[in-house]
LUMVEX-87466 format. One line per field, with one value per atom (N, C-alpha, C, O): residue in three letters; atom name; x, y, z. Coordinates in steps of 0.001 Angstrom, whole numbers, m for minus. Atoms other than C-alpha are relative to their C-alpha. Last residue first. Example, Ala and Ser with C-alpha at 12.3 -4.5 7.8 and 13.67 -1.06 7.14 Angstrom:
BEGIN
residuo	SER|SER|SER|SER|ALA|ALA|ALA|ALA
atomo	N|CA|C|O|N|CA|C|O
c1	m820|13670|m770|m261|890|12300|900|1936
c2	m1190|m1060|1090|2198|m1190|m4500|1200|1181
c3	m60|7140|730|899|0|7800|0|665
***
This chain:
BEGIN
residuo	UNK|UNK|UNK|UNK|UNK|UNK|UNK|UNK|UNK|UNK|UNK|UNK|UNK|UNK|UNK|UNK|UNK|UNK|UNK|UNK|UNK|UNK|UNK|UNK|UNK|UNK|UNK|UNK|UNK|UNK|UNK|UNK|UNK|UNK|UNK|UNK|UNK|UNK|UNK|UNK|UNK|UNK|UNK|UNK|UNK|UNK|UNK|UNK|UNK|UNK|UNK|UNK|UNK|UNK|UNK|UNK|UNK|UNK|UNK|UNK|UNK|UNK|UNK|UNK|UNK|UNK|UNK|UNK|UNK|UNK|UNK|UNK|UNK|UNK|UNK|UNK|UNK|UNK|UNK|UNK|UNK|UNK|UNK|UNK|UNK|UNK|UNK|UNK|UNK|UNK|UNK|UNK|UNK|UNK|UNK|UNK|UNK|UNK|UNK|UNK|UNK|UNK|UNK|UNK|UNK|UNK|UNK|UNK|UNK|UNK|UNK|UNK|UNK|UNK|UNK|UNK|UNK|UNK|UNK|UNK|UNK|UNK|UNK|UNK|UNK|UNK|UNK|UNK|UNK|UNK|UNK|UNK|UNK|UNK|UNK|UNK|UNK|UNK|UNK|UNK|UNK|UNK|UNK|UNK|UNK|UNK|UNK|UNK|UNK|UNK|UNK|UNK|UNK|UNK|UNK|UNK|UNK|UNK|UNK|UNK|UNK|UNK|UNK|UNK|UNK|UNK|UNK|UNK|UNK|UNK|UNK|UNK|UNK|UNK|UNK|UNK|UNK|UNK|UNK|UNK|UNK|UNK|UNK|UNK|UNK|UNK|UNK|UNK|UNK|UNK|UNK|UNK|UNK|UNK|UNK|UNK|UNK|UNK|UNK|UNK|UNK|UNK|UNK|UNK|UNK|UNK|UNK|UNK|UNK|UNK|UNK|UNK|UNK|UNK|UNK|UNK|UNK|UNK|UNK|UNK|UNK|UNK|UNK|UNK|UNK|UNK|UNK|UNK|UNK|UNK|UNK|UNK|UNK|UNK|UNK|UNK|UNK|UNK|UNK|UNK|UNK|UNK|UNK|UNK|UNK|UNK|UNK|UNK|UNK|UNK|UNK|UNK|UNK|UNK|UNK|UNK|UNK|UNK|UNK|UNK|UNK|UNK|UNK|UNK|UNK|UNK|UNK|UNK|UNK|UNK|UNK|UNK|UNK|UNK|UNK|UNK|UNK|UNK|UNK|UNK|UNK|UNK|UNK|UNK|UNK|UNK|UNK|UNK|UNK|UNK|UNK|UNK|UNK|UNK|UNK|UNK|UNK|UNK|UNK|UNK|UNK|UNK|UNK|UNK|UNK|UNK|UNK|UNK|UNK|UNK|UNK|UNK|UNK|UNK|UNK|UNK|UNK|UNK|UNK|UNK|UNK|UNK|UNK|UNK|UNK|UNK|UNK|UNK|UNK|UNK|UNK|UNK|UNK|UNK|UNK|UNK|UNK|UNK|UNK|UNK|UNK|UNK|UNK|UNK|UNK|UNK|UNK|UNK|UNK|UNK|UNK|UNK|UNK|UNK|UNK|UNK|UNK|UNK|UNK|UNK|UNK|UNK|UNK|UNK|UNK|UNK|UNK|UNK|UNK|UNK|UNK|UNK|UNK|UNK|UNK|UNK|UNK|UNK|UNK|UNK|UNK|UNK|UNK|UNK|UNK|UNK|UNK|UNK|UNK|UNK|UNK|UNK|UNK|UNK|UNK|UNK|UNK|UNK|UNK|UNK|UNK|UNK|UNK|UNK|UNK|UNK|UNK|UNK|UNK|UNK|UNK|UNK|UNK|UNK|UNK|UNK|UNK|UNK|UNK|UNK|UNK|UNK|UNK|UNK|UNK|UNK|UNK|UNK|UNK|UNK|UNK|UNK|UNK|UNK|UNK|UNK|UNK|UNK|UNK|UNK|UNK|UNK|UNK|UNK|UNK|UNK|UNK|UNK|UNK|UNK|UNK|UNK|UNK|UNK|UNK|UNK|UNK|UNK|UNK|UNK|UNK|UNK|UNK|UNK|UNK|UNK|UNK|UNK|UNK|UNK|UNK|UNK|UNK|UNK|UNK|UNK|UNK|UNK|UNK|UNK
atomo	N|CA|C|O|N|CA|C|O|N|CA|C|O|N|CA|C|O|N|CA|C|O|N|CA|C|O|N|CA|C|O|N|CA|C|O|N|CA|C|O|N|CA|C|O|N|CA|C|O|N|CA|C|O|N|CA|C|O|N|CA|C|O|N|CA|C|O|N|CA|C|O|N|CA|C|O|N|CA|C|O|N|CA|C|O|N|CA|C|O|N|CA|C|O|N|CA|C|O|N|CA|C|O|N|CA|C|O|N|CA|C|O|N|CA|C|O|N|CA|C|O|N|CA|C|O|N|CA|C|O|N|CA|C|O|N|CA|C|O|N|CA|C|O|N|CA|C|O|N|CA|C|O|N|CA|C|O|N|CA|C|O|N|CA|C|O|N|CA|C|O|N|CA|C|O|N|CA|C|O|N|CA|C|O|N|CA|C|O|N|CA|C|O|N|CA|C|O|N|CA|C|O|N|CA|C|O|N|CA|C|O|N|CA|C|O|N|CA|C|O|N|CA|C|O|N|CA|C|O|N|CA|C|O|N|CA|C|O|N|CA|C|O|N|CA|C|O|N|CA|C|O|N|CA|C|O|N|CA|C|O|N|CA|C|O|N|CA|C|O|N|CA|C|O|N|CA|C|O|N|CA|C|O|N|CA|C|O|N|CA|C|O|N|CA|C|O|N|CA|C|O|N|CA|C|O|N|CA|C|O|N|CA|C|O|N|CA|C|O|N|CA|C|O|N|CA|C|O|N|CA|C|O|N|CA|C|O|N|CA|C|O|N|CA|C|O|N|CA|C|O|N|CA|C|O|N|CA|C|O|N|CA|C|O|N|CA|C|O|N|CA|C|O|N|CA|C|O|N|CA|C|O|N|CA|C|O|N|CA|C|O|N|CA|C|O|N|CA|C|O|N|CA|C|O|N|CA|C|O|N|CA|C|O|N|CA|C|O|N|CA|C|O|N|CA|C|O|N|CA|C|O|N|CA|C|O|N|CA|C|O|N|CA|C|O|N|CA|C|O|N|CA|C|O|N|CA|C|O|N|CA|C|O|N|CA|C|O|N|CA|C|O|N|CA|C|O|N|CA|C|O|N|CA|C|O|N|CA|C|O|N|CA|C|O|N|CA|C|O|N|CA|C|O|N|CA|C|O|N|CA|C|O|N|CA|C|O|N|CA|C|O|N|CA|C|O|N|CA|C|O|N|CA|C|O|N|CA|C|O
c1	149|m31083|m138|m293|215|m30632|83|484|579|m31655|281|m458|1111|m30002|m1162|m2014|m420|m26351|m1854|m2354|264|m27254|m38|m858|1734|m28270|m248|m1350|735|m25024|m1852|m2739|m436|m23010|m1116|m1465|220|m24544|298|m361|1266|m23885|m817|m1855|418|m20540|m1156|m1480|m118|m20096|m61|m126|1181|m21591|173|m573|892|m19151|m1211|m2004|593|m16496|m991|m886|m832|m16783|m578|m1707|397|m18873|1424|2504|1146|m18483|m32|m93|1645|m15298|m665|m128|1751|m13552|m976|m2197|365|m9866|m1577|m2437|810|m9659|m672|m1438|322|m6692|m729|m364|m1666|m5622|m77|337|m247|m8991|777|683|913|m9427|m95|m402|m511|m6332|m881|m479|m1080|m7768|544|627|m1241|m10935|1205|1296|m740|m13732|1096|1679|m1260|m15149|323|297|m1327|m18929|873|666|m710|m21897|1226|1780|176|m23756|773|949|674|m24605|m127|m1278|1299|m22622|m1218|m2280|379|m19331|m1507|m2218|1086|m17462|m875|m950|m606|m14191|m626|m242|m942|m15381|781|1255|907|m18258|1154|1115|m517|m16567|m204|m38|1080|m18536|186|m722|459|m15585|m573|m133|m339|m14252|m308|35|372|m17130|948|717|853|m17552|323|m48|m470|m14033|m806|m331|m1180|m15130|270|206|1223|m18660|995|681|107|m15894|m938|m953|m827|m14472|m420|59|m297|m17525|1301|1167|638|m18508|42|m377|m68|m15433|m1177|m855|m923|m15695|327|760|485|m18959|1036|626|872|m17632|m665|m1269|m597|m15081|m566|m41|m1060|m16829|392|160|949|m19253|870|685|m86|m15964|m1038|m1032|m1231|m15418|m186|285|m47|m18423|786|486|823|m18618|m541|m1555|m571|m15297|m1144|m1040|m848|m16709|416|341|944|m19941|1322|1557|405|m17646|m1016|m1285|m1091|m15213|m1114|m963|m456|m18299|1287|1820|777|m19937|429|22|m167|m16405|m1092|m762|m1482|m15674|m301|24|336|m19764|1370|1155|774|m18842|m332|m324|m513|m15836|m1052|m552|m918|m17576|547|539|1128|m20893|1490|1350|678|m18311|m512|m203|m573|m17410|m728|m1886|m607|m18208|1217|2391|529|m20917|766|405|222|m19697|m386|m315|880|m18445|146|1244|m83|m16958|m807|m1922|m1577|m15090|m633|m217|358|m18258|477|m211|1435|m17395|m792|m1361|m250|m13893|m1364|m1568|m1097|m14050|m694|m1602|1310|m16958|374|m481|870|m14153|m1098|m1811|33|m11719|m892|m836|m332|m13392|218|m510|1986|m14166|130|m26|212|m10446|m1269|m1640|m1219|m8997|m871|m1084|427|m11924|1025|634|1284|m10707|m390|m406|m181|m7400|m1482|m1761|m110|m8203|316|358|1126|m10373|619|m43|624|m7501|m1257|m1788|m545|m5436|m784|m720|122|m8149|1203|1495|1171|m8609|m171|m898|m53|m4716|m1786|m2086|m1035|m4419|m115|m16|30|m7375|412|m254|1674|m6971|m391|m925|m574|m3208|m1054|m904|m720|m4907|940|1251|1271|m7510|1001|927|49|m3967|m1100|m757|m1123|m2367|m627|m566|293|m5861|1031|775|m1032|m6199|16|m425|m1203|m9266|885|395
c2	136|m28338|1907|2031|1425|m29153|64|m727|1757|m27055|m861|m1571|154|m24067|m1031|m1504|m593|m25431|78|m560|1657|m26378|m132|m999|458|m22557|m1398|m1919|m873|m20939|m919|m1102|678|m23109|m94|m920|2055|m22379|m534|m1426|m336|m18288|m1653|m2039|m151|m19011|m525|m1307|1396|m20901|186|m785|1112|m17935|m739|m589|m695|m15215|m1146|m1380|583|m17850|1133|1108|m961|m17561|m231|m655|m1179|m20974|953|408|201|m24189|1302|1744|m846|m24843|499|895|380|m27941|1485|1612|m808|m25936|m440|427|1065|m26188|626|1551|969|m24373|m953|m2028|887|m22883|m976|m2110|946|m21842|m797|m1954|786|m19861|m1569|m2752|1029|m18150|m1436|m2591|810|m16779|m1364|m2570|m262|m15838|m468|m1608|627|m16938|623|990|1168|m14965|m316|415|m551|m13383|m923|m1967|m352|m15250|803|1031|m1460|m14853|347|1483|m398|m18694|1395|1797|421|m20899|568|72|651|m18586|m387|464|m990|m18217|m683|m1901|m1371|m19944|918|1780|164|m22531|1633|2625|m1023|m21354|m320|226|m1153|m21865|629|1843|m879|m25408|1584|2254|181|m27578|1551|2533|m842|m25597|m600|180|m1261|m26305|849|1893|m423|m30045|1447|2043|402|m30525|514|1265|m1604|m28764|m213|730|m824|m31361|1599|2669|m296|m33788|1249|1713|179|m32735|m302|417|m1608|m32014|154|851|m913|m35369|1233|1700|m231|m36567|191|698|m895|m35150|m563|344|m1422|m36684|728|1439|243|m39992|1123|1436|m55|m39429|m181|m240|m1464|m38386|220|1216|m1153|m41603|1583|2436|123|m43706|658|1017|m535|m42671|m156|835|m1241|m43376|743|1741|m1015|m46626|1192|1619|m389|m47465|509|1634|m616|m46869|236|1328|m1543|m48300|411|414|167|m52157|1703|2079|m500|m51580|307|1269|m1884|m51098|96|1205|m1178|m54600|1434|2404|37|m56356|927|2058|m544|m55663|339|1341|m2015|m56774|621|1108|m473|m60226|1699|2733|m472|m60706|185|770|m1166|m60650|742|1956|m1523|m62445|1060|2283|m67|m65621|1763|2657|m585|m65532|134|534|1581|m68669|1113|864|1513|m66787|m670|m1720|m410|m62402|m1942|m2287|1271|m62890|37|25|781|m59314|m902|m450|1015|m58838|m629|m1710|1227|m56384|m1400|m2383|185|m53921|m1590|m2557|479|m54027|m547|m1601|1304|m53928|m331|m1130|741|m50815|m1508|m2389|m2|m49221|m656|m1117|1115|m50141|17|m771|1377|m48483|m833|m1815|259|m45235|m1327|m1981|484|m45171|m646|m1811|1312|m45706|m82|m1177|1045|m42887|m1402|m2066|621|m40660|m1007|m2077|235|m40341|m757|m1897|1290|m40513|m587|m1815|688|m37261|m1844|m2777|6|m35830|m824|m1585|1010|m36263|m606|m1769|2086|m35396|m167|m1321|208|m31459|m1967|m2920|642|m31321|m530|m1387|959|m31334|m598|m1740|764|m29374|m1076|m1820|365|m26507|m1484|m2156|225|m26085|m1006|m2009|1228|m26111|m519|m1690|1204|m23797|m939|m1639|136|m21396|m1448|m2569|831|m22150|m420|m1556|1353|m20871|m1363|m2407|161|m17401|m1937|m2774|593|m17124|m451|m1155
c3	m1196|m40063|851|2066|m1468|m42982|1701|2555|526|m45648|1164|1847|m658|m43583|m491|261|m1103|m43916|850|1776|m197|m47642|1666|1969|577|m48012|210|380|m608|m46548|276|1110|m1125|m48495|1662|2504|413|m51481|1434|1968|m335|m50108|m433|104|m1481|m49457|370|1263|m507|m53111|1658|2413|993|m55053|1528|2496|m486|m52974|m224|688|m1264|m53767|739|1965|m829|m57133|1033|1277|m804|m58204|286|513|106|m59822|m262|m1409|m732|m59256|m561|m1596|32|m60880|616|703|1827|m61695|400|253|577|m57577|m1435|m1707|m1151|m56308|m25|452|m481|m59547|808|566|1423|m60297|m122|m530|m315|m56773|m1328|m1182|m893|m57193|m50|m186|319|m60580|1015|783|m32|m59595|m217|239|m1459|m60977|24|m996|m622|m63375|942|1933|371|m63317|171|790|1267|m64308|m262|m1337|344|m61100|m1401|m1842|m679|m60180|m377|m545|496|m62763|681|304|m921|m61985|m510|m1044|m426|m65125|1339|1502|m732|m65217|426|1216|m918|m68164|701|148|m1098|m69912|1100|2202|m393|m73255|995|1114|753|m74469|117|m375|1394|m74430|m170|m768|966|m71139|m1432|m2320|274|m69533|m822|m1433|1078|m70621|460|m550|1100|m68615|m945|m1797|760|m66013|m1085|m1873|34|m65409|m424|m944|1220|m65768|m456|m1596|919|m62751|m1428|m2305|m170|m60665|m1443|m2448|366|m61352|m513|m1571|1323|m60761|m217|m1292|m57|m57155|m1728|m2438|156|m56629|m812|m1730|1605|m57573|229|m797|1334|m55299|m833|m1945|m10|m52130|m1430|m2115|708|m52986|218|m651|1238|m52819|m531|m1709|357|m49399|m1424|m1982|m215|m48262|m859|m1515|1074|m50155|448|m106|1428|m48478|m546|m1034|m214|m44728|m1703|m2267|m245|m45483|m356|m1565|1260|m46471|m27|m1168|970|m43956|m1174|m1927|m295|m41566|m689|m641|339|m43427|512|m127|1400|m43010|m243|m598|696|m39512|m1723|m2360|m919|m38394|m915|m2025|639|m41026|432|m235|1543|m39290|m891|m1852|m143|m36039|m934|m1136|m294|m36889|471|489|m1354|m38189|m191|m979|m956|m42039|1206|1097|m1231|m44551|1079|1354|m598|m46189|456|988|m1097|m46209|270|1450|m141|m49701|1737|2293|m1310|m50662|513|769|m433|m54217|1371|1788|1109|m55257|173|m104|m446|m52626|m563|m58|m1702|m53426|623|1227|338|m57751|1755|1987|m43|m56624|m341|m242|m1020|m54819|m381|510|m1268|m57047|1351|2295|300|m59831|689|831|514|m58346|15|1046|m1538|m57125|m326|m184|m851|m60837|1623|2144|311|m62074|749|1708|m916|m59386|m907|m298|m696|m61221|876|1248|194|m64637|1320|1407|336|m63836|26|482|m1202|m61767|m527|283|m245|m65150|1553|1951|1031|m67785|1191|874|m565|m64761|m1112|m831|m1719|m64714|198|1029|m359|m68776|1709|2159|1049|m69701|845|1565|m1300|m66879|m807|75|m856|m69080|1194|1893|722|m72463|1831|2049|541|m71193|191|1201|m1560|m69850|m217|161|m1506|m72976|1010|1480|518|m75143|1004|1604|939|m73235|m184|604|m546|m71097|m1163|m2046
***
């Protein structure tokens, strides 16, 4: 992959990274922030299903920088764009849409395919 384009996957995959870090953060700031002792059994119920609800949501995003820095090291080390399952390139569109993927989407069917029958 030409050095621009890197330099381009670079730039959006450090700003999406500084992004989820900021949520990450306030989600464990929020969680952390909540004193459940001088609230009645109602506002306490409200508060523990806000309180699931965000660290749902905030495990989404700490997956998702995962994935993100996990691009970042790939283009350090040059494997960036290749699929981590059959070793061919990703496709372009597919790169554009999400620089983090993993997988061509033949890979990421058949992953899909497999978590699908893992559970159930």
């Amino acid at each position: 992959m030409k050095k621009d384009r890197l330099a381009r996957f670079r730039a959006q995959l450090l700003e999406k990274q500084r992004q989820l870090s900021d949520v990450v953060g306030r989600t464990v700031l929020y969680k952390d922030q909540q004193d459940d002792s001088n609230k009645d059994l109602g506002d306490q119920a409200s508060t523990a299903y806000t309180r699931e609800f965000v660290f749902e949501l905030g495990n989404g995003e700490s997956r998702l920088l995962r994935d993100v820095t996990a691009a970042l090291k790939r283009i350090d080390d040059g494997s960036f764009g290749d699929c981590e399952r059959c070793g061919e390139p990703i496709a372009d569109k597919r790169l554009e849409a999400l620089p983090f993927a993993r997988f061509c989407i033949g890979c990421q069917r058949l992953a899909e395919d497999e978590q699908r029958m893992a559970a159930g």
